[in-house]
C-alpha angles and dihedrals in degrees: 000000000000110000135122136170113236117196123190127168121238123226085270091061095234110132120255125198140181140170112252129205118224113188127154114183129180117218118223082245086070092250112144112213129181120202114200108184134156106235118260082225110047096218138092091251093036090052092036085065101046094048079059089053091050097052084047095053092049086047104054085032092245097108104121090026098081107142085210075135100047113131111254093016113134117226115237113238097253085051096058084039092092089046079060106049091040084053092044086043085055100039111027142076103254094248084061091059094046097050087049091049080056105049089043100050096043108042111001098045096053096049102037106019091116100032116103108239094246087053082068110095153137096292096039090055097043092059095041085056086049089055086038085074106054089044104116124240121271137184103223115233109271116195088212107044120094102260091229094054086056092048086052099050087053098055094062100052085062100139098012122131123225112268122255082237100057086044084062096051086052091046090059100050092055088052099054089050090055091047091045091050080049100051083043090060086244091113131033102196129028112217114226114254114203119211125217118249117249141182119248105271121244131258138185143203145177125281114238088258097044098049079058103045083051096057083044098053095038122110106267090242096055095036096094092046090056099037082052094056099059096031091057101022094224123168112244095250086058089040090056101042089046109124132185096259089067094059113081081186094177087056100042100244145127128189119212108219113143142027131201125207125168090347096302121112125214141132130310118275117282084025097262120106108211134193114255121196121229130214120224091255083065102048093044091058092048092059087053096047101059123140146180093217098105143285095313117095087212109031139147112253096268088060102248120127126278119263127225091248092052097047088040093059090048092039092058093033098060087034077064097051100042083053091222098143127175129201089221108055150284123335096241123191093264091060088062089056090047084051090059100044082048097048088050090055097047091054093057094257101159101252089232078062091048087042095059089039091052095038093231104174084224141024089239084072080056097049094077088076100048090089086055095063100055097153090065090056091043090050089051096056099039077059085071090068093049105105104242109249121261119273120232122235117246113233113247 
């Protein structure tokens, strides 16, 4: 079929794509005619589809007369797709977008690329979430992961069902573009999408013992990256666009300012930095872990920043070397930040104190660590038993 994926790079120098259309069609007249468009969808399949709807159109001689403007005339939801996208590309972190790229080319397009957005209702969602839940388990394409390691990953999901988790996110997504096509005027009512319930996912974390045997296994070039992950507690986007002029070493501080994730930098997550302390094991290996290479604190020689697929091998290397195991999987770099927040709690650090540390948007993020500091309920309890103090008269 005719096409093709053009890239281009703005004045900025970020790279730009999008999915062309390449038709030539000769009328029985014996006109030639060529038609060069950039696909409503920007996908293969999405512009796949729309290269057959243009061969249509110059077949049946409707091609150009589309009434796509025509007053009244409800927009179908892959229509309104690119609106989205323009609106996520404007108002969300990249890794959002790209989320949402993802959710919509792999589960809403296929199932309502056709449909016009007031044909979406209660009984049209419920039985996209009842198809939602056969739908069989995938592992989304990621540009830094090993191929064969995707392909692997794949291969053992075979006959797993999507989690009731993973429907949701789709589920919200479908949600926000509904509420965007209504705040455009496109809409006039949301239907209400009702999400599945679902327990509160599981987390672990590294005993006290086993966060130290790791440092001490790890590669001497990647310990201070991994002692800095479960001293500070910073998510792996925020460990790998740290640079030196974030560090007040002498004072013991680090500012969050930045997070990188697939290359791209942007904001921490939520939008807000935040000042993390730092104990004196952290600032020591600082000192010890200073470059030339450039302005980022873990960087490759060149002095460009560290990539996922990079951090992930050493990670697991030094997991390996350390013989902490699990049964249920692979201790991954957010684990490390669930073992600070859980140490500090531990430790009968108040979870409002763990919540600014961490840089959770709401105290509810923090609540998954109030089972690990039991001493502090059961001291609050034993203090009902305390007589009160006696209270002082007041001279008359």
């Amino acid at each position: 079929m005719s096409v093709r994926l053009r890239k281009w790079k703005t004045k900025e120098g970020k790279v730009q794509e999008a999915w062309w259309v390449d038709v030539k069609y000769q009328h029985p007249s014996g006109k030639a005619e060529r038609v060069r468009k950039a696909s409503p969808i920007n996908t293969r399949r999405g512009a796949e589809e729309y290269e057959r709807q243009v061969r249509h159109a110059l077949l049946t001689g409707s091609f150009g007369k589309e009434k796509q403007n025509e007053p009244g005339r409800i927009l179908t939801f892959g229509e309104f797709v690119p609106r989205f996208i323009t609106y996520s590309e404007n108002n969300n972190k990249h890794s959002s977008v790209v989320t949402k790229r993802q959710i919509l080319d792999d589960h809403l397009l296929p199932a309502f690329a056709n449909t016009p957005l007031d044909a979406i209702g209660p009984a049209e969602i419920e039985d996209f979430k009842a198809a939602m839940r056969k739908k069989p388990a995938g592992i989304p394409g990621r540009k830094d992961a090993p191929s064969k390691d995707a392909l692997r990953k794949r291969k053992g999901a075979g006959g797993k069902l999507l989690s009731l988790k993973s429907v949701n996110n789709v589920l919200t997504v479908l949600h926000k573009l509904l509420a965007l096509a209504q705040e455009q005027g496109v809409l006039q009512h949301v239907p209400r999408v009702k999400l599945f319930k679902t327990a509160k996912p599981a987390f672990d974390f590294l005993s006290f013992e086993e966060a130290e045997r790791l440092i001490d296994a790890a590669e001497p070039e990647w310990r201070t990256l991994i002692l800095l992950a479960l001293k500070t507690g910073l998510r792996h986007g925020e460990l790998i666009g740290l640079q030196w002029g974030d560090l007040d070493l002498p004072r013991g501080k680090l500012q969050v300012r930045r997070s990188i994730w697939q290359g791209v930098t942007g904001l921490p997550k939520g939008g807000r930095g935040r000042t993390v302390d730092l104990p004196i094991s952290a600032v020591d290996a600082l000192k010890g872990h200073r470059h030339l290479r450039g302005p980022y604190v873990f960087c490759q020689p060149d002095g460009q920043p560290l990539t996922a697929s990079m951090t992930e091998h050493r990670l697991t290397r030094a997991v390996g070397r350390a013989g902490i195991t699990r049964e249920q999987g692979a201790i991954t770099w957010h684990d490390l930040r669930h073992t600070y927040g859980s140490h500090l709690a531990m430790r009968g650090i108040p979870l409002k104190v763990i919540q600014e540390l961490m840089g959770h948007a709401t105290i509810d993020m923090t609540m998954r660590y109030a089972h690990l500091s039991p001493e502090a309920r059961e001291s609050a309890v034993q203090a009902l038993d305390r007589p009160m103090p006696q209270a002082h008269a007041v001279p008359g």
